[in-house]
N, C-alpha and C positions, 0 to 999 in steps of 0.2 A: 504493500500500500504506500508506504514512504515515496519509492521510487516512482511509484503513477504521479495523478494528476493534483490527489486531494493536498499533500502537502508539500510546498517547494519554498524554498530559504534564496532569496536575494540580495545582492549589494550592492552598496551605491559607490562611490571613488571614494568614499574619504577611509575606511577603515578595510581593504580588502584582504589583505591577510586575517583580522580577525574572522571574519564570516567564514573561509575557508578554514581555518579551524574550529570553527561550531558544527563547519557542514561534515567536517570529519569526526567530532564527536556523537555528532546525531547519525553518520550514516546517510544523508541526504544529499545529493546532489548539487551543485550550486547552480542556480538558475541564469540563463543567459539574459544579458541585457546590453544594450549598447549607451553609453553616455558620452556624447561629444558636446563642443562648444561650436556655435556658429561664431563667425570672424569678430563682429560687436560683443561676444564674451554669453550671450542666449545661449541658455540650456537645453541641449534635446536627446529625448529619451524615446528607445523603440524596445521595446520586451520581444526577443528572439524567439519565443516558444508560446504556447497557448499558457492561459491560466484561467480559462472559464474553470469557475466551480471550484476554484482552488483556495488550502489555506493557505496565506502568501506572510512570510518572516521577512522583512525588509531590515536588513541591519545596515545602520547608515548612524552612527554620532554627530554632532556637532565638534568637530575638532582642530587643524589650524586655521582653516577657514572656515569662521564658523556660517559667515553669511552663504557663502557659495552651497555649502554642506547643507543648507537649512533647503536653502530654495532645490538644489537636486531633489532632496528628500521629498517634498510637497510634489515635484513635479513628478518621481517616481511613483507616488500615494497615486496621484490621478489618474496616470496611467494605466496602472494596474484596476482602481475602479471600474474606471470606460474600457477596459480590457474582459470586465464579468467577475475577475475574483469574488470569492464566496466572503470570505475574511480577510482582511489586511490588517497586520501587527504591525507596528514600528518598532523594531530593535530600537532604541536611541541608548546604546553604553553613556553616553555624556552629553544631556542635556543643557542648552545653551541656552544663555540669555536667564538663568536660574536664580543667578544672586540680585535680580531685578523684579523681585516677588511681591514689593512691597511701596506705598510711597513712605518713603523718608523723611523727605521734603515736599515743598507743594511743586505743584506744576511738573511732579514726574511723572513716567510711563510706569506699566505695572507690563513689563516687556513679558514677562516670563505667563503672564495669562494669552499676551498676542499670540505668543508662539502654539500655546494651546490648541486657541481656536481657529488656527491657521493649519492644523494638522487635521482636526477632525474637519475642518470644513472639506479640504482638500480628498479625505476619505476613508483615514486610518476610522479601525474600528476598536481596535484597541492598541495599547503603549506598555512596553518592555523598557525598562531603564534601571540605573545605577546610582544611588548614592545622589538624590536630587538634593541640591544645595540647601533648600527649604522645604522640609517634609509637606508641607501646606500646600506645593505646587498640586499634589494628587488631589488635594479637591478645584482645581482648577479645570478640570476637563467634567464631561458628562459623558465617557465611555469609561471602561474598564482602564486601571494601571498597576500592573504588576510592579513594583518598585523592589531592585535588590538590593544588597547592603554589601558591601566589598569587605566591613570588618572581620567575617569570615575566613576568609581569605587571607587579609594577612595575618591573623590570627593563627592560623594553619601555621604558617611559615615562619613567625616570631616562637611557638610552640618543638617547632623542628630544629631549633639554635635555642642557643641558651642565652635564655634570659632570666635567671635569675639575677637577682637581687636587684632588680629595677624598678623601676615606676612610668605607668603610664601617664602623660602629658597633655590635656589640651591647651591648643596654642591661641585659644577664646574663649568668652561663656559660650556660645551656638556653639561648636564642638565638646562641650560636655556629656552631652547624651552618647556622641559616637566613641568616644575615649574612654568613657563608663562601661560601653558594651566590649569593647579590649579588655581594659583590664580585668573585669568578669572572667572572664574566658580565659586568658594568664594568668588570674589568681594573682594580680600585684595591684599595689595600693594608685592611686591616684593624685596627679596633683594640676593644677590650673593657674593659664596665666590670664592676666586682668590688663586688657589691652584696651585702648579706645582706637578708633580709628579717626580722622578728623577728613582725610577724603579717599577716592577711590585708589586701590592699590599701595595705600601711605599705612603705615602701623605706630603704634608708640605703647609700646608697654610700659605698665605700671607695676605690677609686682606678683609677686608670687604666690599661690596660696597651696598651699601643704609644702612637704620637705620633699627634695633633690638633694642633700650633701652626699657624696660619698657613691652615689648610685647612678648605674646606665639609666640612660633617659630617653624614652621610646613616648619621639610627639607623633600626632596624628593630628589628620585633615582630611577632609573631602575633597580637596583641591590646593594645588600649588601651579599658582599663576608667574608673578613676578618672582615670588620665592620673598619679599623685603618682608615679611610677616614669620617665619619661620627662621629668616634668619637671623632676624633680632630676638627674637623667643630663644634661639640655641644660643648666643651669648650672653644672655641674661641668665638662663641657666647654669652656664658654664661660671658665672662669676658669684651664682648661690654654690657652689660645691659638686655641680655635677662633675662624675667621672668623663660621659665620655655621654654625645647626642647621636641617636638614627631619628631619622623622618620617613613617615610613611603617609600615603597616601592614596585613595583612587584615582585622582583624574589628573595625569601628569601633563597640563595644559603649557608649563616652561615656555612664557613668552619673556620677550625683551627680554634684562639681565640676568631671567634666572639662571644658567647653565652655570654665568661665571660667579653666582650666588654658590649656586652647590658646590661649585669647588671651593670653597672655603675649606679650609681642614677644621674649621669647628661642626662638621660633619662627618661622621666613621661611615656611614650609609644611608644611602637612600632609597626605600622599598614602595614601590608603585607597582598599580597594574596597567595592562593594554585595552583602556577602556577607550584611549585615545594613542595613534599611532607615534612611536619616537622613531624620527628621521637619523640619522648616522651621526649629526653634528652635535646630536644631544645625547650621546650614547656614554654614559660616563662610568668609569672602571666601577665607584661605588655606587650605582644606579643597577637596582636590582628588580624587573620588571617579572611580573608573575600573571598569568593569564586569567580571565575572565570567563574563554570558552565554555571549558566545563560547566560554569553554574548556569549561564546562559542556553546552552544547551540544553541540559537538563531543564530549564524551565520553559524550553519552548515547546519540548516532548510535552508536557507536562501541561502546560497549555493547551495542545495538539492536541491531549486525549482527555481533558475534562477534567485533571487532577489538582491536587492542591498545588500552589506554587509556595503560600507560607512554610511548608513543611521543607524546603531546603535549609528556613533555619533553626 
C-alpha cells in the first residue's frame, strides 16, 4: 500500500536531504516534483506523477531563505490541491516567522498567525512541525497540528555521554518549560538566566538564578539565530564558576555572526538537529548535528494510519 497511490512523501528545495531520509525510514518513495524559477525569480511547480486520492507529506521548512521556502511551500500546497490529493500534510521541521506570535508593541504584525492562514488557505489540511517558538502558535490554525519536541532527542544523546555532574541551563524565562523537560529526563538540577532583551536579536543579561560553580553546563534553546544571546549567557556562566559550557539546540538557523560566535572556545560543543539544513561553511568540528528523520517519520506513519502521535513522547 505504501508504495501505490494512497500515501506519497514530497519535497520542496529547501530541506532535500532530510525528506530523503524520512522517505528511507518510512520505506516510501520520494515523490517526483519539479521546482524551477522563471528569469524575474517566479516560482513554478509541476508534480511529475499522479496524486489523485493521495495522502501527500510535503516536507518543506522555512530555512535560509525563509521567504522563498514559504512561498515554494504555498505554491506546492496548491498544486497538489488542484492536482485531487485526498490529504495534504505540511512537514514544516522549522517554522518561520514564529517568534512574531504576539504584538509587543503597537502597530505590529502578529506574522506568525499570517503565515497560518496563508497555508490553510492555500490547502494544507493538516501541519507537522518542531519545536514552534511559541506553543500558542497551534491555536492559530483551524486544522489539525501535530507539534514535536526535539528535547527528546537531545536528550537521547546528552544521556549517551556523560553528563554527570551538571546542570541544565535556560538561556531565558520562555525557555524554562523546555530546559525543565531536559533536565527531567537527565535527572540534573536546573538553573536560569534573567535576560531582558531591549530589541531584536540584542540580549543583556542580568543574572543568574540557581548554582553553576564547579559544574558542566548544558544551555538549551529552541533556536540559535545570531548566536549574541547564548553567547553572552556562556560567559556569564563561565564567570559564576562554571567548569566548562555545550549548547544545544533545535533549529540551527546560524545567521550573520553566528558561526564566528560559536567558535569562541567559551564553547566545548554545540549539539543541534537537521530540522534546518547546515551548508559546509557552517560545519564546525564542535557542531554536533543529530537527525530529526526518525521521529518524523514515525509520526507521519503514525498519522498515515490513525494513530496517536502524542505517544512518541
Amino acid at each position: 500500500m505504501w508504495q501505490g497511490k494512497r500515501m506519497k512523501i514530497f519535497s520542496g528545495t529547501a530541506h532535500a536531504e532530510l525528506a530523503r531520509e524520512i522517505c528511507e525510514y518510512t520505506g516510501v518513495t520520494l515523490g517526483n516534483a519539479t521546482v524551477t524559477r522563471f528569469s524575474n525569480g517566479e516560482i513554478q511547480v509541476v508534480i511529475d506523477e499522479s496524486v489523485r486520492g493521495a495522502d501527500i507529506f510535503l516536507v518543506q521548512p522555512m530555512a535560509a531563505k525563509v521567504n522563498e521556502d514559504l512561498m515554494e511551500l504555498l505554491i506546492m500546497i496548491d498544486a497538489f490541491r488542484r492536482a485531487s490529493a485526498r490529504q495534504i500534510t505540511a512537514v514544516i521541521p522549522h517554522y518561520g516567522y514564529a517568534r512574531q506570535d504576539r504584538k509587543a508593541r503597537g502597530r505590529e504584525p502578529i506574522s506568525a498567525r499570517l503565515v497560518a492562514d496563508l497555508l490553510t488557505v492555500a490547502g494544507a489540511t493538516r501541519i507537522l512541525s518542531m519545536d514552534l517558538h511559541a506553543p500558542q502558535i497551534q491555536g492559530f490554525f483551524d486544522i489539525p497540528l501535530d507539534h514535536l519536541r526535539g528535547v527528546p532527542i537531545l536528550a537521547e544523546y546528552f544521556l549517551e555521554n556523560d553528563c554527570r555532574d551538571a546542570v541544565v541551563v535556560a538561556p531565558d524565562l520562555g525557555g524554562v518549560t523546555r530546559a525543565r523537560d531536559l533536565a527531567h529526563r537527565l535527572h540534573l538540577p536546573l538553573a536560569i538566566i534573567d535576560k531582558r532583551r531591549p530589541a531584536p536579536n540584542v540580549s543583556e543579561v542580568m543574572h543568574v538564578i540557581g548554582s553553576v560553580e564547579g559544574k558542566k553546563v548544558i544551555m538549551i534553546d529552541d533556536m540559535i539565530d545570531t548566536g549574541g544571546t547564548i553567547l553572552q549567557g556562556a560567559k556569564t556562566l563561565l564567570e559564576k564558576g562554571a567548569k566548562e559550557v555545550c549548547v544545544s539546540c533545535t533549529h540551527a538557523i546560524l545567521s550573520g555572526p553566528a558561526i564566528e560566535r560559536l567558535k569562541s572556545p567559551v564553547f566545548k560543543e554545540v549539539i543541534v538537529t537537521n530540522t534546518i539544513p547546515l551548508c559546509e561553511e557552517k560545519r564546525l568540528d564542535k557542531i554536533k548535528v543529530l537527525s530529526v528523520a526518525p521521529i518524523f517519520g514515525e509520526a507521519i506513519v503514525r498519522i498515515f494510519e490513525n494513530l496517536s502521535v502524542s505517544k512518541l513522547f
